[in-house]
N, C-alpha and C positions, 0 to 999 in steps of 0.2 A: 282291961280296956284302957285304962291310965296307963301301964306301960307302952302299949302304942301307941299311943296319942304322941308319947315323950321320943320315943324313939322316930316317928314320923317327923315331928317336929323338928328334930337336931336333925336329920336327914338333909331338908330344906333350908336348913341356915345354913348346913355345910357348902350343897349348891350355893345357894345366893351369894356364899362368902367368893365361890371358885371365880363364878359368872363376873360377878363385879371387880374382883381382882383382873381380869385377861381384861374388862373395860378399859380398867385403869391405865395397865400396859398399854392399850391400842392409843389411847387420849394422850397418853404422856408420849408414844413414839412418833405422832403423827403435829403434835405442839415441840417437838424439838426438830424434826424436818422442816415445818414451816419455819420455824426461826433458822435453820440454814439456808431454806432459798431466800430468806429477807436478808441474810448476811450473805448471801453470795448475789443477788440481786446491790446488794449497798457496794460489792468488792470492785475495784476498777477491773476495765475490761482491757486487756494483754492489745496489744495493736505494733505496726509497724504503720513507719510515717518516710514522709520526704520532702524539700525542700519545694515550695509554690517558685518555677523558676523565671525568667523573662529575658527572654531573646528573639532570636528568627528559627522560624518554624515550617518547612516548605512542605506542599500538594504534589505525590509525586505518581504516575500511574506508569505502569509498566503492559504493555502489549503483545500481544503474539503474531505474529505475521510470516512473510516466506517476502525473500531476496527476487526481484524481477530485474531482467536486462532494460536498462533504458530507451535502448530502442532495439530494434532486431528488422531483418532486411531476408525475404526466402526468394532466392537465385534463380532464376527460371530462363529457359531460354524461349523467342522468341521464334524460331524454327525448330522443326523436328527433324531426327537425324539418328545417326548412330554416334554414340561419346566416343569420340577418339581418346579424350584427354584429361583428367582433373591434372590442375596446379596445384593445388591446395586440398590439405585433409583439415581430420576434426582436429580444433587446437592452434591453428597455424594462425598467424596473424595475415589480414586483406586490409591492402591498400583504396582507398575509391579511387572506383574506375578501372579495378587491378582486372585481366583476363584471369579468369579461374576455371574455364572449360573450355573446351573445344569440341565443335561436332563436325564431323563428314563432312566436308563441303565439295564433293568433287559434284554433284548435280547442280548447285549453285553457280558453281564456277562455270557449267556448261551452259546455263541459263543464263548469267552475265557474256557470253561467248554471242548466242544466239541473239542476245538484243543488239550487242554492237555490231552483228551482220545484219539486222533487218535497219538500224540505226544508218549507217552504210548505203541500202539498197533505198532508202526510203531519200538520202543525201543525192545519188546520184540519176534519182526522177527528180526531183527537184530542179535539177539544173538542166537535164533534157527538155525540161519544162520551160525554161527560162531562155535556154535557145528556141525553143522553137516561138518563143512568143515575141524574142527579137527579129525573127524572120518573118513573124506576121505583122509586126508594125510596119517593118519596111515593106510589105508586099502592098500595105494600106499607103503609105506614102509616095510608092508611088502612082496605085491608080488613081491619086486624088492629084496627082500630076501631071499624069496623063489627062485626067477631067477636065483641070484649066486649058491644056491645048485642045480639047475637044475629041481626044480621040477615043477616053473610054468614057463606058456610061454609068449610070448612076446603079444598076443594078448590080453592073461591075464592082464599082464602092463598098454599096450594102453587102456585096457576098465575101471582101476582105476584112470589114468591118467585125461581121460576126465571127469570121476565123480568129481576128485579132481578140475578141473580148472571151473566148471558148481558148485561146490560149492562157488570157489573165488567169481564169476561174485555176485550169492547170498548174500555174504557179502556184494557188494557192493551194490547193490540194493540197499539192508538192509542202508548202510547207506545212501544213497542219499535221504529214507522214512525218515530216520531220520531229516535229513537236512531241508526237507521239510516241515515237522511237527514242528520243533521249529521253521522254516519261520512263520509257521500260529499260531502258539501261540503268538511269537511276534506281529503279524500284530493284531490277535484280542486282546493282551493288549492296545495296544497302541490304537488302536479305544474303547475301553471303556474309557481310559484316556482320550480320545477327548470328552466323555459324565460331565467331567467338563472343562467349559470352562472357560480360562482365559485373562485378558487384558495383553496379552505379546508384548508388543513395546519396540524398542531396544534403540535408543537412547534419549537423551533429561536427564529431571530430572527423579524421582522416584516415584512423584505422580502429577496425573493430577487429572478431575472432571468429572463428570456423566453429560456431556451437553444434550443428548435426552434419551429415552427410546421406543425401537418402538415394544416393545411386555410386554403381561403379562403372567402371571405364569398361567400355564393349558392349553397353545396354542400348538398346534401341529406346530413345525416352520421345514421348509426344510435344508437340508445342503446347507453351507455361509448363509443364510440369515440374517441379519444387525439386533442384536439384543441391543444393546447399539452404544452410540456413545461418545468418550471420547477426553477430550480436556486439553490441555497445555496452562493455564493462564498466566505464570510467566516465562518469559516475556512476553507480548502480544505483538501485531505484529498491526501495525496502515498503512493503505495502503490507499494511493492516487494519483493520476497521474498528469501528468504534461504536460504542451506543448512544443514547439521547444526551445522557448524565455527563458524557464526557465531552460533548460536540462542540458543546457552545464553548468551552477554555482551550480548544485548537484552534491557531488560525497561522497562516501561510509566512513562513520566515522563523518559526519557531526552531528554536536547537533542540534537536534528539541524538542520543548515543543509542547506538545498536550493538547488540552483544548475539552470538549465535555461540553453535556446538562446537564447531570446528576451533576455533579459538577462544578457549575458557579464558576468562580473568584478563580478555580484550576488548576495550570498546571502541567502537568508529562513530566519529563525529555526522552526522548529518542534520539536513535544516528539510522543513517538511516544506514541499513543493506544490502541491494539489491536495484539494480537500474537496470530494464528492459534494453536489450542492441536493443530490437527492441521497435517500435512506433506502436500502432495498426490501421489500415488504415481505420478503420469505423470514428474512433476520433483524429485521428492522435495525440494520447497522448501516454506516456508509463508508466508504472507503477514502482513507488518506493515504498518499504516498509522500516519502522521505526520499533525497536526494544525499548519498552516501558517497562520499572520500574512497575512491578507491584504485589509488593508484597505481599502487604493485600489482592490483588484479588477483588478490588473496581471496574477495568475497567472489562468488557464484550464484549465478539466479539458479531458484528452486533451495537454496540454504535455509533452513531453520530463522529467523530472526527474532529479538526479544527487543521492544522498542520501548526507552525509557523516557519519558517526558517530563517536563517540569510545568505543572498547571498554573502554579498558584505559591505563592511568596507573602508572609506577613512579616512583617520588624514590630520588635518591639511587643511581643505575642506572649499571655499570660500560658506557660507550660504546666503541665504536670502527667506524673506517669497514666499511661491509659486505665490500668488497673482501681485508679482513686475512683474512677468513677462509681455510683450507686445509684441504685432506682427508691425511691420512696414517692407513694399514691402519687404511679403513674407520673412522674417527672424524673429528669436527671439532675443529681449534684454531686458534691463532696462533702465529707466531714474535715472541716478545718479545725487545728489548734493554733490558737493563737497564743503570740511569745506570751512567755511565763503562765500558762495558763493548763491545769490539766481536766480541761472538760476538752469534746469535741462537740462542734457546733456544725449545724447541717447549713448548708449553702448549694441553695439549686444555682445551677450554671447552664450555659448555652455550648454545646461541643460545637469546638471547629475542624481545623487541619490534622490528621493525623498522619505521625513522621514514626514510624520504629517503634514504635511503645509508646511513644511520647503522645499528646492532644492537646492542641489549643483550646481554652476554657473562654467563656467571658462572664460575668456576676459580676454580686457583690461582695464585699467584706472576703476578697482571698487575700489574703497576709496570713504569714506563717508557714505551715506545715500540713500537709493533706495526710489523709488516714490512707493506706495501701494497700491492709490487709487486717480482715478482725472490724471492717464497718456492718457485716450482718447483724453481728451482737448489739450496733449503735444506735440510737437517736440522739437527737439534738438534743444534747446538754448530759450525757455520758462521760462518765466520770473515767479515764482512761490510765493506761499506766503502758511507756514504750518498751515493747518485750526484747527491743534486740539493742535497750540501752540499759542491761543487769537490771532489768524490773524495777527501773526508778523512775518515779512520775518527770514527767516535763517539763 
């Protein structure tokens, strides 16, 4: 019984020895990791920095839009006919006022024919008119001649009387035929002159371009129907719309450079010309157009265009790279180092302008040098060391 007692005994201190040795171990591995994270929590934090800098800093917005003709003019004639003739195709430069078509006119021409024979006919009642109303005054003059010597009577009178005044009315007929007849000779000139038709647009410059063609020569075309369509290049007109955010920093006279596909790594000078005074409620944008340089007639309505503005200009504007920026409980700021100092200090700031990378800041206490990279690891008053100056503090 005593030897088991002995041998159960050593049994249990053997355990107890093992148990409490692996304690030991876990206490002594878990008291040397904590004293690493206290030494690695005490170590400066590696960072990249950059100079707080001060200059001008500009607002700059870029848009997308499409090239429109400044103005455009669709051909139509005013009689209908068969096209004898186009002068001009697509492409071709039109003069104002130039003839660009021709239709049929040989029924016009017979119509102007037939006015100045009814013109004519209507001319020489008139004057049959007019003699005979000379020969009824005289026939009145004299029976009232006869009256005084007593030998005609009075009902003799009244009956030359009436002939005479049924001749005036005559005359006038007569001329009203007339009036009437150079109406219509007028009216059929003037419709064979509609048989050439011309690009007569009143204002702008003195020559546009032949942008479509929508008939050929030999078509029987109705009166108005759209036989050319003519367009005003110079200037062209570059239109694009806008949102709320960007409305109010446009306004009329402003410089924009236009850049499209067709000419990479070219920009044309324009100044914006109209600015929509409503917003359209499908996209709630409004539309401005740009007034473009275009001399040589290189840009085209329906081009691609890319419109670059300039909203907004500061002088004298606190910079620093976009990236310095950092969020901490819900605000924006920087970590600043200040000369000779190797802590970084938090400094909330107000974003402004942003240019390329760059942002206008405004705070307080920015002197120095902002943190750019490696502000996760930071709070105000981290001990820091710049990683891309050989690991040597600041």
């Amino acid at each position: 019984m005593g030897l088991k007692t002995g041998i159960f005994l050593a049994v249990l201190a053997a355990v107890g020895g093992a148990i409490g040795w692996q304690v030991y171990e876990r206490l002594d591995a878990e008291g040397t990791a904590s004293a690493g994270r206290e030494e690695a929590e005490r170590r400066p934090v590696p960072v990249e920095v950059a100079d707080i800098a001060t200059g001008t800093i500009t607002l700059r917005r870029q848009f997308t839009g499409t090239l429109e003709a400044r103005a455009e003019f669709v051909v139509s004639p005013k009689v209908g006919g068969r096209l004898e003739r186009l002068t001009v195709d697509l492409g071709d430069p039109v003069s104002r006022d130039e003839v660009v078509a021709q239709i049929d006119d040989a029924e016009h021409r017979q119509a102007l024919a037939q006015a100045e024979a009814d013109r004519a006919v209507a001319k020489a009642n008139l004057a049959e008119a007019r003699s005979q109303l000379i020969i009824a005054e005289r026939e009145l003059d004299r029976i009232e001649e006869l009256q005084q010597r007593g030998v005609s009577s009075v009902s003799q009178r009244d009956v030359a009387m009436a002939d005479q005044l049924a001749k005036q009315a005559l005359v006038e007929v007569g001329r009203a035929q007339v009036a009437r007849a150079e109406a219509a000779v007028e009216t059929a000139r003037i419709r064979l002159g509609y048989t050439r038709v011309r690009a007569a647009w009143h204002q702008g410059d003195d020559q546009r371009r032949v942008a479509e063609r929508y008939v050929d020569e030999g078509e029987t075309v109705s009166e108005n129907a759209a036989l050319l369509r003519i367009v005003a290049l110079h200037p062209i007109t570059a239109v694009f719309h806008v949102t709320e955010r960007d409305y109010g920093l446009l306004v009329s006279g402003q410089r924009v450079e236009i850049g499209t596909d067709a000419y990479p790594g070219q920009t044309f000078p324009g100044v914006i010309s109209r600015i929509a005074p409503v917003f359209r409620e499908d996209t709630r944008q409004a539309r401005v157009e740009v007034a473009v340089e275009n001399p040589d007639l290189r840009l085209k309505p329906g081009m691609y265009a890319r419109a670059r503005v300039v909203l907004d200009a500061v002088d004298d504007a606190t910079i620093v790279p976009e990236q310095a920026l950092a969020k901490r409980d819900g605000g924006v700021g920087v970590f600043v180092l200040a000369p000779d100092s190797g802590r970084a200090r938090w400094r909330p700031v107000t974003p402004g302008i942003r240019e390329a990378g760059r942002v206008q800041i405004s705070g307080e206490g920015l002197e120095g040098r902002v943190v750019t990279l490696g502000q996760q690891l930071l709070e105000d008053g981290s001990e820091v060391v710049v990683a891309d100056a050989g690991g040597q503090r600041p």
